[in-house]
PDB file with SEQRES, HELIX, SHEET and CRYST1 records, atoms N, CA, C and O in Angstrom:
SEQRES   1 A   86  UNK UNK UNK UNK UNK UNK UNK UNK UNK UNK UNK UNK UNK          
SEQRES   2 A   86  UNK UNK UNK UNK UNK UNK UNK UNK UNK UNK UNK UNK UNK          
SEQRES   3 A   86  UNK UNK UNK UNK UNK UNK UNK UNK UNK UNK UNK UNK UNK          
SEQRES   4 A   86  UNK UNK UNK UNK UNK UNK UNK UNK UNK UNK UNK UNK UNK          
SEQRES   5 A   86  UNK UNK UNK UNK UNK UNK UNK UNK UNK UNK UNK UNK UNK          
SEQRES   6 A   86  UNK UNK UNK UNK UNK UNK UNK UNK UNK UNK UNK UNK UNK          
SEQRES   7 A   86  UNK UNK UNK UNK UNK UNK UNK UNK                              
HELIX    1 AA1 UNK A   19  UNK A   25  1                                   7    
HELIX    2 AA2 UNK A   26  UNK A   28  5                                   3    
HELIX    3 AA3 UNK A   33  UNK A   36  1                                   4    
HELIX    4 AA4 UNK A   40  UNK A   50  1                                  11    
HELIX    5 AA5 UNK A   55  UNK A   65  1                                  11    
HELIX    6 AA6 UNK A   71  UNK A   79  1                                   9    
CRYST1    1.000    1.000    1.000  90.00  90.00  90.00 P 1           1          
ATOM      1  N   UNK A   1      95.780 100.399 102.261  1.00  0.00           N  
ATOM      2  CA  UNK A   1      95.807  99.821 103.596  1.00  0.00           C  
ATOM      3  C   UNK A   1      97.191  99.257 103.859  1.00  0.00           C  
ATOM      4  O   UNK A   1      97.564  98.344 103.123  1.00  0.00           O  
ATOM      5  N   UNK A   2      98.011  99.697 104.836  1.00  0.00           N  
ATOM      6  CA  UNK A   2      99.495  99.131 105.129  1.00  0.00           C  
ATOM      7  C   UNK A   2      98.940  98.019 106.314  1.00  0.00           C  
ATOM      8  O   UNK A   2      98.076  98.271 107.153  1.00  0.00           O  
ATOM      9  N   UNK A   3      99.590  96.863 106.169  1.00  0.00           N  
ATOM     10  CA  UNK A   3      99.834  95.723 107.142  1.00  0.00           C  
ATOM     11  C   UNK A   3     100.879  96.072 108.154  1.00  0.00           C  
ATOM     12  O   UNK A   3     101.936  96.683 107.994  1.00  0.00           O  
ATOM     13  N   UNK A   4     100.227  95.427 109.488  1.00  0.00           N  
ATOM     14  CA  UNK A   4     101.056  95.502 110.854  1.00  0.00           C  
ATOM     15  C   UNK A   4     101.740  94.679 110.382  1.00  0.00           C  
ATOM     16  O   UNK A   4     101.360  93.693 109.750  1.00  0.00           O  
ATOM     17  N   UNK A   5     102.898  95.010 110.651  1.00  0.00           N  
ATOM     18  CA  UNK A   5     104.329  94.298 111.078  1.00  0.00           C  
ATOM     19  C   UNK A   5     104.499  93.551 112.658  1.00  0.00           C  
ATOM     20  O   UNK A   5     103.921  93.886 113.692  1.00  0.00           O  
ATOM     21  N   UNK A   6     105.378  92.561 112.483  1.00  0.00           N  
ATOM     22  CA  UNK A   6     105.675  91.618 113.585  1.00  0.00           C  
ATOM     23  C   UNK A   6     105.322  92.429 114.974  1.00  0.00           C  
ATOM     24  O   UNK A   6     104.604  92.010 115.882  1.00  0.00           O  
ATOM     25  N   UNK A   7     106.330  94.302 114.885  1.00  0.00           N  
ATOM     26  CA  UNK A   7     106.171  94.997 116.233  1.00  0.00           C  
ATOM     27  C   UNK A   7     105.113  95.782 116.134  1.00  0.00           C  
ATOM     28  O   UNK A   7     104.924  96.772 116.842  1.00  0.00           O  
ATOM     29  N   UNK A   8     104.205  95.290 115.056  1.00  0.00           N  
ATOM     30  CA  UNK A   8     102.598  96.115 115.792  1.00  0.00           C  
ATOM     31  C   UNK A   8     102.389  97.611 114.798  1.00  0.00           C  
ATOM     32  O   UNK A   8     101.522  98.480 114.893  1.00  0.00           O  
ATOM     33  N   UNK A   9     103.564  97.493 113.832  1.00  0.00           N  
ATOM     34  CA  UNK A   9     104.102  98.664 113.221  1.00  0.00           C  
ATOM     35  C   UNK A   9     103.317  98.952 112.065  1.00  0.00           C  
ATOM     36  O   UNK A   9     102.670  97.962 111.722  1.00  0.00           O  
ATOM     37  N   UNK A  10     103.127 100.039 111.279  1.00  0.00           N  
ATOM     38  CA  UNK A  10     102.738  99.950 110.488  1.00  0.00           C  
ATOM     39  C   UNK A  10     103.743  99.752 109.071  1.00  0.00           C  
ATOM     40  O   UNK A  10     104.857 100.275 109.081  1.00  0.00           O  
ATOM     41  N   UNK A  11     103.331  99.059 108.003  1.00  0.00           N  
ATOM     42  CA  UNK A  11     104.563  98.669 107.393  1.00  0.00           C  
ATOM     43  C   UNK A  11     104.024  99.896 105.854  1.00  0.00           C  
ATOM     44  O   UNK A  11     103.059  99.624 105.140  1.00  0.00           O  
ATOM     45  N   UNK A  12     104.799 101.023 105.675  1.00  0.00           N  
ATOM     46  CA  UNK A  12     104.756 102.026 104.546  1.00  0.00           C  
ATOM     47  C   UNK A  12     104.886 101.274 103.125  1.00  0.00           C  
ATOM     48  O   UNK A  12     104.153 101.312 102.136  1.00  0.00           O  
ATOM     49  N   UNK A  13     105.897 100.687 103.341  1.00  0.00           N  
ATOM     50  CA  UNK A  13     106.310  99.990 102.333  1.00  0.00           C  
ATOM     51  C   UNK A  13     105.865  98.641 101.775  1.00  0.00           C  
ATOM     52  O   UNK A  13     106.616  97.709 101.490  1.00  0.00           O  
ATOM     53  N   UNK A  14     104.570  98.667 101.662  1.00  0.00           N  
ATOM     54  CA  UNK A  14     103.990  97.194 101.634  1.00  0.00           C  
ATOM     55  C   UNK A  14     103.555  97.153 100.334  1.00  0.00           C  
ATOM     56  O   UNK A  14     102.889  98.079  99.872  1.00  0.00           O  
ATOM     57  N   UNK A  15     103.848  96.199  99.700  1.00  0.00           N  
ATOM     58  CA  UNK A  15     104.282  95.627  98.460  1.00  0.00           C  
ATOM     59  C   UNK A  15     105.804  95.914  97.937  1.00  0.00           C  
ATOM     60  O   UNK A  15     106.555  95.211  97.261  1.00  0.00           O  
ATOM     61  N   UNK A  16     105.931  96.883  98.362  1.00  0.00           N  
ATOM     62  CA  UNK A  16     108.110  97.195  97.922  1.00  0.00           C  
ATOM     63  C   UNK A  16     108.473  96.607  98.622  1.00  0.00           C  
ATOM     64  O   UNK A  16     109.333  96.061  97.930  1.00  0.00           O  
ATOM     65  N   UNK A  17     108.661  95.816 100.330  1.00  0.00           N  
ATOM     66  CA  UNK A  17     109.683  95.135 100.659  1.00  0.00           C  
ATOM     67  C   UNK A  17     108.443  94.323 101.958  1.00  0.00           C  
ATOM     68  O   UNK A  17     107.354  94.828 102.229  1.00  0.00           O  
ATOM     69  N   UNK A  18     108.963  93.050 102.565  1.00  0.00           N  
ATOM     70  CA  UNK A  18     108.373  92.353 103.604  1.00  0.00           C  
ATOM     71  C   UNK A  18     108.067  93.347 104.892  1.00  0.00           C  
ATOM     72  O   UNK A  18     108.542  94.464 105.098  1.00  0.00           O  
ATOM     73  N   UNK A  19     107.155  92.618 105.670  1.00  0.00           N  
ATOM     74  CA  UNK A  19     107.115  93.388 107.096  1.00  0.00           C  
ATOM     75  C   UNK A  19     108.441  92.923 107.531  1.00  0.00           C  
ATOM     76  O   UNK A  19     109.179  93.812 107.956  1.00  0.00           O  
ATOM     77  N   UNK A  20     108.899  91.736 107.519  1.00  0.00           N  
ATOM     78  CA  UNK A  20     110.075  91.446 108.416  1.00  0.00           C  
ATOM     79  C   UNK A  20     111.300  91.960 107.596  1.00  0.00           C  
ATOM     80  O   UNK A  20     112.218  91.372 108.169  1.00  0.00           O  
ATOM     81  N   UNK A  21     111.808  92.619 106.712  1.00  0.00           N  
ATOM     82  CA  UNK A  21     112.408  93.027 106.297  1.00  0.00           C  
ATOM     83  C   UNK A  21     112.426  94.844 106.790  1.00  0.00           C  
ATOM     84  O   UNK A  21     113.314  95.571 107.233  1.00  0.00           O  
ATOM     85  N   UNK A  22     110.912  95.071 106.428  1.00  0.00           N  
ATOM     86  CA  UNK A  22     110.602  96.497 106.748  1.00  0.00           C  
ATOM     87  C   UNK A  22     111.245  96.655 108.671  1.00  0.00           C  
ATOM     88  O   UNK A  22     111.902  97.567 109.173  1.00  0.00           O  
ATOM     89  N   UNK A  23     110.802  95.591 109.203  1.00  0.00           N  
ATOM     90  CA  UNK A  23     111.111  95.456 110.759  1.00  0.00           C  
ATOM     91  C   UNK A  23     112.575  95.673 111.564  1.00  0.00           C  
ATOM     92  O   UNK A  23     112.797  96.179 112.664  1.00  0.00           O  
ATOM     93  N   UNK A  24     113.529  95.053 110.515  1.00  0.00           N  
ATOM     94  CA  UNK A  24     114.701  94.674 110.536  1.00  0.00           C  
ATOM     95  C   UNK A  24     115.624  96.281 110.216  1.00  0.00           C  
ATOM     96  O   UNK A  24     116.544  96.715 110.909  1.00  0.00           O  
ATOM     97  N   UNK A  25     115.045  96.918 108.993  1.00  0.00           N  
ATOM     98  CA  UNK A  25     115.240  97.891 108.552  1.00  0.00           C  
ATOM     99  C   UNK A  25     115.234  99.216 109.721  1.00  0.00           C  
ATOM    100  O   UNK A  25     116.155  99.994 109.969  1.00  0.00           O  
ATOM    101  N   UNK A  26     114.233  99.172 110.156  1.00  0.00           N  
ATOM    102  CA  UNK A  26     113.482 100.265 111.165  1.00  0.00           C  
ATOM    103  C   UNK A  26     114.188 100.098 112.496  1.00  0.00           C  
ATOM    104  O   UNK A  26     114.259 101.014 113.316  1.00  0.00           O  
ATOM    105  N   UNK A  27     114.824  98.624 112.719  1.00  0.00           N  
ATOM    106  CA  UNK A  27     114.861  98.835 114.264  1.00  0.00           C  
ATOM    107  C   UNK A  27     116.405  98.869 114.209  1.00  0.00           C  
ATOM    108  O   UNK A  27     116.873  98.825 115.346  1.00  0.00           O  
ATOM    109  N   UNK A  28     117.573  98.949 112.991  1.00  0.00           N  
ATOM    110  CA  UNK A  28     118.293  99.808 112.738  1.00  0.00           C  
ATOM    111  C   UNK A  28     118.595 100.623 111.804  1.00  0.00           C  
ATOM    112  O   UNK A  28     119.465 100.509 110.941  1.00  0.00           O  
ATOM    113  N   UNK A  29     117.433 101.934 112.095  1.00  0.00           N  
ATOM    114  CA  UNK A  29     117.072 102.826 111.491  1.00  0.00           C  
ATOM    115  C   UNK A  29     118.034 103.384 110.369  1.00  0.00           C  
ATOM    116  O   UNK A  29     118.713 104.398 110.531  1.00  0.00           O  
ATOM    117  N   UNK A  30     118.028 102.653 109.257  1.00  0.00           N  
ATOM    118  CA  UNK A  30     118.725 102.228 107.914  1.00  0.00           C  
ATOM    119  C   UNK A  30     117.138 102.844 107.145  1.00  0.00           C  
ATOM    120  O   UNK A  30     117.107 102.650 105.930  1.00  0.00           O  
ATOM    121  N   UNK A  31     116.158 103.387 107.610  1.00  0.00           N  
ATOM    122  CA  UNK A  31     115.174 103.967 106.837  1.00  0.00           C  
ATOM    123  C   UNK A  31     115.083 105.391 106.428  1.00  0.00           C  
ATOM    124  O   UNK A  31     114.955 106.017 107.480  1.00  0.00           O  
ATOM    125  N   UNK A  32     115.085 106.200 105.448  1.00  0.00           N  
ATOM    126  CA  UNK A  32     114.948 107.607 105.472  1.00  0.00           C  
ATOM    127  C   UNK A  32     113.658 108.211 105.360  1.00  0.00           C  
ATOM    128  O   UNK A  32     112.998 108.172 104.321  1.00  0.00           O  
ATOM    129  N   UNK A  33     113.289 108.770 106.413  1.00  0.00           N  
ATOM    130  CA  UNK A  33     111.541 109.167 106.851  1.00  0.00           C  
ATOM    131  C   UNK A  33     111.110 109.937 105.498  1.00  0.00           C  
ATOM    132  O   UNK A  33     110.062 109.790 104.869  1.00  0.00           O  
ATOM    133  N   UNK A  34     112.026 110.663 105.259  1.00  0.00           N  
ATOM    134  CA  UNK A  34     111.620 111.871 104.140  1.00  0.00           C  
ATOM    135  C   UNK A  34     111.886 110.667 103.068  1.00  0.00           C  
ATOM    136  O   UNK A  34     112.190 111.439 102.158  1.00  0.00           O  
ATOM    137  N   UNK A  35     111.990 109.579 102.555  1.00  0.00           N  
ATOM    138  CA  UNK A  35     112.312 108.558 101.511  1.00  0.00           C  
ATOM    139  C   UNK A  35     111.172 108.288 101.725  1.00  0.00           C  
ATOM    140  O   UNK A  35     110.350 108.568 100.853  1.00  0.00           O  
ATOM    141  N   UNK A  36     110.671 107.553 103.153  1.00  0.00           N  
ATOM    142  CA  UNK A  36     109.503 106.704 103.156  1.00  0.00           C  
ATOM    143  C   UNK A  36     108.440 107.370 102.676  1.00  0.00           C  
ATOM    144  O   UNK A  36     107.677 106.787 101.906  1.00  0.00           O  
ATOM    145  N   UNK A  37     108.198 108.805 103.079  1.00  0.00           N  
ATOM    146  CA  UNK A  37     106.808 109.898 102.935  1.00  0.00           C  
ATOM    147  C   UNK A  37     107.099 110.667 101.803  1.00  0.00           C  
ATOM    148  O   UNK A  37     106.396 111.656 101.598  1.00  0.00           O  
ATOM    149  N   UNK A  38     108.261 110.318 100.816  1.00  0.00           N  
ATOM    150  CA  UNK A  38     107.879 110.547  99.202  1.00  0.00           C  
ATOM    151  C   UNK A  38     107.734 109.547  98.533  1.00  0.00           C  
ATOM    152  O   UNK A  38     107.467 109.717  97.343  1.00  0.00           O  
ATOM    153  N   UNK A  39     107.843 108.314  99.001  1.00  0.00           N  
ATOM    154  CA  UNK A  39     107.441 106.881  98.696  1.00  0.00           C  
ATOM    155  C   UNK A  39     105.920 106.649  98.748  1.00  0.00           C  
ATOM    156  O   UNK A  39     105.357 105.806  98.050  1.00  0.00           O  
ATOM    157  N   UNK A  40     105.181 107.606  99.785  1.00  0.00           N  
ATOM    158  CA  UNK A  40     103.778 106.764  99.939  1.00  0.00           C  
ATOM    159  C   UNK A  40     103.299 108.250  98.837  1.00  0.00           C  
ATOM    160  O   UNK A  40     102.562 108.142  97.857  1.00  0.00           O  
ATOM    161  N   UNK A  41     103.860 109.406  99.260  1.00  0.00           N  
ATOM    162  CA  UNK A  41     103.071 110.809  98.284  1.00  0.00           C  
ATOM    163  C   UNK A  41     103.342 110.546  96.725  1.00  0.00           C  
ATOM    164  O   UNK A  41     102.640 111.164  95.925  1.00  0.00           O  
ATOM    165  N   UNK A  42     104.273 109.706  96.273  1.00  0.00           N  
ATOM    166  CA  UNK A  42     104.133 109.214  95.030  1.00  0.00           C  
ATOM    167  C   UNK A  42     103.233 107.912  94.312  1.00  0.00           C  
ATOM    168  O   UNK A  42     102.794 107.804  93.167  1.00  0.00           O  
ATOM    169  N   UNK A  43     103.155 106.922  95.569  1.00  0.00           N  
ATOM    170  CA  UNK A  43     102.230 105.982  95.388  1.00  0.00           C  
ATOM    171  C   UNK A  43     100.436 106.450  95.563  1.00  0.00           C  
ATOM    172  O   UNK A  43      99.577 105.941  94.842  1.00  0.00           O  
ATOM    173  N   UNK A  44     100.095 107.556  96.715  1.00  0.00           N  
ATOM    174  CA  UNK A  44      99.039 108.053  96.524  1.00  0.00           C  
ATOM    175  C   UNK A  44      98.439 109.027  95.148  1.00  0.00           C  
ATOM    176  O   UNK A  44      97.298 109.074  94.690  1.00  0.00           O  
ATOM    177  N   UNK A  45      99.387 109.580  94.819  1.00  0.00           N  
ATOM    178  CA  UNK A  45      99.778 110.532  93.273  1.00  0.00           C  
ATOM    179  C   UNK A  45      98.834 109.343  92.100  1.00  0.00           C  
ATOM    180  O   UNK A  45      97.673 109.423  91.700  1.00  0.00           O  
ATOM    181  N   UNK A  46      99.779 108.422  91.846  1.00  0.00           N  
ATOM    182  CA  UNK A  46      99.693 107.762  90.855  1.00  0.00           C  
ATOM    183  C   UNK A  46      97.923 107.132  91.423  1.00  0.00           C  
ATOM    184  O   UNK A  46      97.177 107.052  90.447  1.00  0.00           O  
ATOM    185  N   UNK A  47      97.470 106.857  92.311  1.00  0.00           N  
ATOM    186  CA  UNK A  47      96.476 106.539  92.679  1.00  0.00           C  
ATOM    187  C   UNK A  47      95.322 106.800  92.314  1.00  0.00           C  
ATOM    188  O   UNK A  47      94.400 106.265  91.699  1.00  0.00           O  
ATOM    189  N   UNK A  48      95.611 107.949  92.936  1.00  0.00           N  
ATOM    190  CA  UNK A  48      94.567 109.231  92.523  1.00  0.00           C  
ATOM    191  C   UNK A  48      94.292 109.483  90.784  1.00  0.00           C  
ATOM    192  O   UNK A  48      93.196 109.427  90.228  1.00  0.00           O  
ATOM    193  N   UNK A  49      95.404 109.724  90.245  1.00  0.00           N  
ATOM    194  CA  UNK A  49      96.143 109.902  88.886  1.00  0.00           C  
ATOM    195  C   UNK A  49      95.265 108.442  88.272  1.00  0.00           C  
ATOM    196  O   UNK A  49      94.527 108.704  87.322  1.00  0.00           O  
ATOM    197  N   UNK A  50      95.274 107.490  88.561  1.00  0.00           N  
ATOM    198  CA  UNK A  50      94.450 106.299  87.696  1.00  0.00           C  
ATOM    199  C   UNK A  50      93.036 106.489  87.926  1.00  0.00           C  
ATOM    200  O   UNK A  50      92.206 106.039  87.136  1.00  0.00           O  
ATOM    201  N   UNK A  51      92.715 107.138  88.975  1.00  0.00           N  
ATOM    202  CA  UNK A  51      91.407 107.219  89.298  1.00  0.00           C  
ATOM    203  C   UNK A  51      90.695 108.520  88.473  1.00  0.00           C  
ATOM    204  O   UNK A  51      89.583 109.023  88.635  1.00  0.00           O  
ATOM    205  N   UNK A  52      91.444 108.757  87.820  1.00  0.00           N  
ATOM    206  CA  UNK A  52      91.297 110.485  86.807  1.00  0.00           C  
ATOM    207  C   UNK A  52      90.999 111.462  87.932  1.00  0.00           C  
ATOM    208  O   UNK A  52      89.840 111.842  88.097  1.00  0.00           O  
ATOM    209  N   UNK A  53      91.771 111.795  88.546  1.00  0.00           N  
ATOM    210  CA  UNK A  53      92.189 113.159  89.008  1.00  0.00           C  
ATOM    211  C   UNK A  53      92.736 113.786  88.615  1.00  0.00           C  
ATOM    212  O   UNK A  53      93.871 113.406  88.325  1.00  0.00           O  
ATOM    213  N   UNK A  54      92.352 115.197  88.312  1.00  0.00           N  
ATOM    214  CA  UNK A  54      93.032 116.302  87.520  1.00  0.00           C  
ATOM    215  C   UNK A  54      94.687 116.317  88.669  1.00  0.00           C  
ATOM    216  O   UNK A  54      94.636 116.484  89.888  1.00  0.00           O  
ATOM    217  N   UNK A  55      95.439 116.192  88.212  1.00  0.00           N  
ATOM    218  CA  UNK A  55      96.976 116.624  88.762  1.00  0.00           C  
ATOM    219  C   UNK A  55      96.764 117.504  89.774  1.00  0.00           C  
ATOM    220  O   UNK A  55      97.061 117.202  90.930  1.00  0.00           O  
ATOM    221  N   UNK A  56      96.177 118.800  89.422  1.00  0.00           N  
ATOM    222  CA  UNK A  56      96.366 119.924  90.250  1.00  0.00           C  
ATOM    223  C   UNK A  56      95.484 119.559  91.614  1.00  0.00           C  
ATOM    224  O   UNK A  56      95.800 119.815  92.775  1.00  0.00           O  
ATOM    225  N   UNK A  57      94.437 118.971  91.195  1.00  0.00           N  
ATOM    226  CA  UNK A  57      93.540 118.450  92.981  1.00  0.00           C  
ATOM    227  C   UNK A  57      94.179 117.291  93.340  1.00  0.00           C  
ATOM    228  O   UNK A  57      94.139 116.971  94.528  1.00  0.00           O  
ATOM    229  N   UNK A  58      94.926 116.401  92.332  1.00  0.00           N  
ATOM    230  CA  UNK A  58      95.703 115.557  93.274  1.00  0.00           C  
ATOM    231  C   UNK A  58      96.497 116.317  94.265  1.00  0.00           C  
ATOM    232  O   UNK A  58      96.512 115.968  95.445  1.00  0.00           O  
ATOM    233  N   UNK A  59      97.090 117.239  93.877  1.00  0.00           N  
ATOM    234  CA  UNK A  59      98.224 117.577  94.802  1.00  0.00           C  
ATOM    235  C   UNK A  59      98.055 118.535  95.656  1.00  0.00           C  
ATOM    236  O   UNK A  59      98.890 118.894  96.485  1.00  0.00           O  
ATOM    237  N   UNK A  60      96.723 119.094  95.456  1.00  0.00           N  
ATOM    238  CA  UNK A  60      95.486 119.949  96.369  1.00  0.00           C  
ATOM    239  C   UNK A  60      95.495 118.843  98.222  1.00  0.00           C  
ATOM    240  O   UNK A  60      95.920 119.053  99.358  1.00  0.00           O  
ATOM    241  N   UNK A  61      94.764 117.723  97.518  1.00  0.00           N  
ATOM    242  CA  UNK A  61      94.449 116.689  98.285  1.00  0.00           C  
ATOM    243  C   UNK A  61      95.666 116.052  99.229  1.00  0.00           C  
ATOM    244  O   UNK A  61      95.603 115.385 100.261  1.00  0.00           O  
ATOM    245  N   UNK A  62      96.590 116.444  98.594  1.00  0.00           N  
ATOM    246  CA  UNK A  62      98.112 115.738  98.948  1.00  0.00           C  
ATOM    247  C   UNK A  62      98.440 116.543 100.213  1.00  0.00           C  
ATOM    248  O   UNK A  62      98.860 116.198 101.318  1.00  0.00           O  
ATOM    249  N   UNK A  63      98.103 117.752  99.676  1.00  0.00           N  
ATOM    250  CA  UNK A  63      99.293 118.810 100.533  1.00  0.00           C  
ATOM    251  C   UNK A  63      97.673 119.034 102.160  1.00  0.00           C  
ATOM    252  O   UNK A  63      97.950 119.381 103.308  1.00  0.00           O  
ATOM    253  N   UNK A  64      96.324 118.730 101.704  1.00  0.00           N  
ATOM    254  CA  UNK A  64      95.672 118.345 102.647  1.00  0.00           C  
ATOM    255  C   UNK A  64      96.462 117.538 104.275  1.00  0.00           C  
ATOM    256  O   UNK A  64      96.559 117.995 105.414  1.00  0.00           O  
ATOM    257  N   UNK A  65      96.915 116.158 103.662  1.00  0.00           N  
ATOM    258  CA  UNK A  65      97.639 115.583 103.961  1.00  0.00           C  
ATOM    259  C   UNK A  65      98.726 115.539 104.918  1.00  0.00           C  
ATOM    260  O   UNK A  65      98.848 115.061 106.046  1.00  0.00           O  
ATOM    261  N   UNK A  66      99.600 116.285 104.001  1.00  0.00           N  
ATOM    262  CA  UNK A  66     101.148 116.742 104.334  1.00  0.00           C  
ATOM    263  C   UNK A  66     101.188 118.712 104.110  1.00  0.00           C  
ATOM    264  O   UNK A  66     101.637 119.443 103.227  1.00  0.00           O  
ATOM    265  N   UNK A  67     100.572 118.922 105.229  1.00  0.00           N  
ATOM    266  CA  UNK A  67     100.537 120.547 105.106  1.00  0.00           C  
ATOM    267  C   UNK A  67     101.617 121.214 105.085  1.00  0.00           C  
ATOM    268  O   UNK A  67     101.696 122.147 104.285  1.00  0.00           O  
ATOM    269  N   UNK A  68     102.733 120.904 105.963  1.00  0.00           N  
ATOM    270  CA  UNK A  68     103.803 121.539 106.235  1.00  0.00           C  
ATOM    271  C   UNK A  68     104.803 121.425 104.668  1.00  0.00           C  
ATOM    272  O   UNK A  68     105.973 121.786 104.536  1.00  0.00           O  
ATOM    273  N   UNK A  69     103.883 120.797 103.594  1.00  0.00           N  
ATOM    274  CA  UNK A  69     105.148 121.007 102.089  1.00  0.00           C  
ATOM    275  C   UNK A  69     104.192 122.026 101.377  1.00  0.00           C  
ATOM    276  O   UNK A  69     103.032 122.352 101.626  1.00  0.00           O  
ATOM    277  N   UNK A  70     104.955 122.364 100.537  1.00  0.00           N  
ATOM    278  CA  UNK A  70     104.160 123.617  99.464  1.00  0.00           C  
ATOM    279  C   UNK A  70     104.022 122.704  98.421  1.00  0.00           C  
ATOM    280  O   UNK A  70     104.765 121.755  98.169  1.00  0.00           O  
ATOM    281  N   UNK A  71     103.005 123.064  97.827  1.00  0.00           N  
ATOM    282  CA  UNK A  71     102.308 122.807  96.189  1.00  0.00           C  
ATOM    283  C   UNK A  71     103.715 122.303  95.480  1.00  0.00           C  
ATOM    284  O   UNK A  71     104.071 121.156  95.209  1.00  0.00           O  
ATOM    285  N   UNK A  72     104.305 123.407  95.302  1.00  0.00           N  
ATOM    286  CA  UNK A  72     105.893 123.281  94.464  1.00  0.00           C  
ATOM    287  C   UNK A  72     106.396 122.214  94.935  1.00  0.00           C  
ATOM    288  O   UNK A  72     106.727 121.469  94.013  1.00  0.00           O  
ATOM    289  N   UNK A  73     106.597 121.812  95.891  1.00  0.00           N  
ATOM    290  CA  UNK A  73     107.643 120.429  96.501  1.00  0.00           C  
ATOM    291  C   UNK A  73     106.884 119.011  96.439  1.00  0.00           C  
ATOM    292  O   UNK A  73     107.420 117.989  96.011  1.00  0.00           O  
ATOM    293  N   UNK A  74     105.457 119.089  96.962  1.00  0.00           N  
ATOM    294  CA  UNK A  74     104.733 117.874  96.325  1.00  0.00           C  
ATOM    295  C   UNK A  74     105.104 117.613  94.634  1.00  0.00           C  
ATOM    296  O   UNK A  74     105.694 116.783  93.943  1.00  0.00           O  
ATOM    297  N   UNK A  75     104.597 118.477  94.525  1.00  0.00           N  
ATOM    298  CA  UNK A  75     105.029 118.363  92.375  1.00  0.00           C  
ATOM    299  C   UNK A  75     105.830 117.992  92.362  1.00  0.00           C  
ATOM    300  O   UNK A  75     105.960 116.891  91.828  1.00  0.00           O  
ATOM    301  N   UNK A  76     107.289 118.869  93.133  1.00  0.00           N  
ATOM    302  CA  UNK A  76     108.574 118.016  92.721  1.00  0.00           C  
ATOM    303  C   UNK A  76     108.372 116.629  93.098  1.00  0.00           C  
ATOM    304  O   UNK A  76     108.329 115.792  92.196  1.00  0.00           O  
ATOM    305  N   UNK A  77     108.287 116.395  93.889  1.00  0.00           N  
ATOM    306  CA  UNK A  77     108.508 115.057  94.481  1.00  0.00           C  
ATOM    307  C   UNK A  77     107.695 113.618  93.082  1.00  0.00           C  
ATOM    308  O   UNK A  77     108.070 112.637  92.439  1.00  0.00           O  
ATOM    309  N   UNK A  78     106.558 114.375  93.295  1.00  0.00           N  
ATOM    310  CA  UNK A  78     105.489 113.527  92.391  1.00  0.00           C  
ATOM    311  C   UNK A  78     106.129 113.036  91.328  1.00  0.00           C  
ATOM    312  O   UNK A  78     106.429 111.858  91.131  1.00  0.00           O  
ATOM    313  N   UNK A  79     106.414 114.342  90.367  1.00  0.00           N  
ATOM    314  CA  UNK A  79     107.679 114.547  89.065  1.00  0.00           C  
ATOM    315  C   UNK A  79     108.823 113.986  89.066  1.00  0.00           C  
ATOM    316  O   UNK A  79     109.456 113.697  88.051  1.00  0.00           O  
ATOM    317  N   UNK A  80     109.329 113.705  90.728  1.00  0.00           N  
ATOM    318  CA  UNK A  80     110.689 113.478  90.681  1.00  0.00           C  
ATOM    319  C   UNK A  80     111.737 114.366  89.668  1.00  0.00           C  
ATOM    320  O   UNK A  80     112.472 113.944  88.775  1.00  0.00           O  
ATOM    321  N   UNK A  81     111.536 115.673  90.123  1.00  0.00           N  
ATOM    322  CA  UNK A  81     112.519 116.592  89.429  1.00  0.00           C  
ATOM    323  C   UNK A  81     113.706 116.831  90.878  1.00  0.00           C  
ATOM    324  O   UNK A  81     114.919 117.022  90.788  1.00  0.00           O  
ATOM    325  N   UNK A  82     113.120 116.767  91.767  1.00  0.00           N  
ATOM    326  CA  UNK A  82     114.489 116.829  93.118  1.00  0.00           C  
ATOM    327  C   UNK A  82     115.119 115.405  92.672  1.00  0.00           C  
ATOM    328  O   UNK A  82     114.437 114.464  92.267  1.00  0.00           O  
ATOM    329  N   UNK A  83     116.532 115.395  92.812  1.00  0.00           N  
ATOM    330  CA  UNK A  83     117.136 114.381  93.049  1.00  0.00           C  
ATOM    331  C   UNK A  83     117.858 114.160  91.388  1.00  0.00           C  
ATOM    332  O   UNK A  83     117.778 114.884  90.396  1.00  0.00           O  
ATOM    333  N   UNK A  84     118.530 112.911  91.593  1.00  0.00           N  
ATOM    334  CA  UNK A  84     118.952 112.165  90.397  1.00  0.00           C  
ATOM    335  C   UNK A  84     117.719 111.539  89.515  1.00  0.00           C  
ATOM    336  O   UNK A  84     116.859 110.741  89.886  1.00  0.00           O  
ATOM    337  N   UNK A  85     117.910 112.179  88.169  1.00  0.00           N  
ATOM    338  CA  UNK A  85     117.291 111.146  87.226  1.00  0.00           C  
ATOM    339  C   UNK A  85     117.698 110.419  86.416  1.00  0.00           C  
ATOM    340  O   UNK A  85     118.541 110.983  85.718  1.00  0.00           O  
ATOM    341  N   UNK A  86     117.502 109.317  86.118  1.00  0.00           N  
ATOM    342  CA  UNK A  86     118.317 108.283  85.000  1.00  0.00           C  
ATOM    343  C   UNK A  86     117.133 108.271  83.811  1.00  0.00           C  
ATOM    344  O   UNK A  86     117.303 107.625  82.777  1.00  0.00           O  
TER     345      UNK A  86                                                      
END                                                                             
């Protein structure tokens, strides 16, 4: 469940940063959409993932979701194989 923010907003990021922070952020769009919506597809992942979901229907369920990504790019994302790893 994400909490409204001050402008009525929905706040993605709730528990990683304040609504009024999230607010401040957004209304000079200092946010990256494709950041925010591999932010929540990794927090739903792990979700699912504690709840014993086999991986592969997690990301069945995911791409439900977010249709316009393929199987392959949820995974990545999930995996965090796109991008920098430390």
């Amino acid at each position: 469940m994400q909490a409204r923010t001050d402008t009525g907003q929905n706040n993605p990021l709730e528990g990683l940063i304040s609504d009024d922070i999230y607010d401040v952020l957004d209304d000079h769009n200092l946010l990256s959409e494709k950041g925010v919506r591999d932010y929540q597809i990794r927090k739903a992942f792990k979700t699912m993932r504690s709840q014993n979901v086999p991986a592969y229907d997690a990301i069945e369920m995911l791409r439900e979701e977010y249709p316009y990504l393929q199987f392959d790019t949820i995974r990545k994302i999930v995996y965090k194989l796109n991008g920098n790893r430390r």
